[in-house]
N, C-alpha and C positions, 0 to 999 in steps of 0.2 A: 801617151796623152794624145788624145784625138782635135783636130780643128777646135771644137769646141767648147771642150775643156779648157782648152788654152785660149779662145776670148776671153774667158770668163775670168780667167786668170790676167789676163791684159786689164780687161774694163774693171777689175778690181783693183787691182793698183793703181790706176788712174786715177777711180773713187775717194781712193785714203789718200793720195798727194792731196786732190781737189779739196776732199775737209779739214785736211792737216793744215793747210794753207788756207782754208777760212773761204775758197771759191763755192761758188752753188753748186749744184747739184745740174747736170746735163743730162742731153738724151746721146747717150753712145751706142752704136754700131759698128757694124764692120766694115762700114764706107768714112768713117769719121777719122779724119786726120787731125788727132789730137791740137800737135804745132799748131794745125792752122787755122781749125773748126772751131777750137775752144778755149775762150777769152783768159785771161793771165795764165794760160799753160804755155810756160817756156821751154828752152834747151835743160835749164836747170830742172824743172819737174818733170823732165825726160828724163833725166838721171836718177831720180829718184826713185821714178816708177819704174825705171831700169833694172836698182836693185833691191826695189821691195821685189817683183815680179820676179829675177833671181834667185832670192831666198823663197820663194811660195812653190816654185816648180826644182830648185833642191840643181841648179844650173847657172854656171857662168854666164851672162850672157854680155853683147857690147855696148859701151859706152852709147853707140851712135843707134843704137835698135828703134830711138823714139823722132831721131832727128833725119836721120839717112847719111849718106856718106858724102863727102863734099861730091858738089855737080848731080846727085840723086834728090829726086823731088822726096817731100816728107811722106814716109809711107803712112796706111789706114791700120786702121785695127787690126781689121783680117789681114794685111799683109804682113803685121808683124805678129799675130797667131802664127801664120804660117811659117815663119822663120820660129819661135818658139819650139813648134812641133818638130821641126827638123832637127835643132841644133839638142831637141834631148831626145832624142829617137837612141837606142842602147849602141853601143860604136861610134856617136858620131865626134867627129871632131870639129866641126861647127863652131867656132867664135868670133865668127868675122864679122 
């Protein structure tokens, strides 16, 4: 899976949180820090989008991939694309 792939896989799950919870519709990027850019998306719809995006790319990924880690500012799209692309890269052992 390349960068790319894997926004798309990002801003997808974001999408189906956003209408499953009844939120409009946004303009996402890969400078957009979900948490903090986009109105009623919480820690919880980090979870979610956690494990729908999980299940779409067929990988583990962390609880905290949408929120950051205590004392870490909340990552953007592209930064957690790029954590997607690594942690399913073939060998990797990436869950953290």
């Amino acid at each position: 899976m390349n960068r790319d792939q894997a926004m798309q896989q990002v801003i997808g799950a974001i999408r189906q949180v956003r209408e499953c919870s009844g939120m409009g519709s946004a303009h996402l990027g890969p400078n957009t820090r979900p948490l903090r850019d986009l109105d009623d998306f919480d820690s919880l719809s980090g979870v979610e989008a956690t494990v729908l995006l999980s299940d779409s790319v067929g990988h583990e990924l962390p609880d905290h991939l949408f929120t950051g880690r205590e004392g870490q500012r909340v990552p953007s799209i592209g930064e957690i694309a790029d954590f997607v692309v690594q942690a399913t890269q073939p060998g990797s052992t990436r869950h953290e």
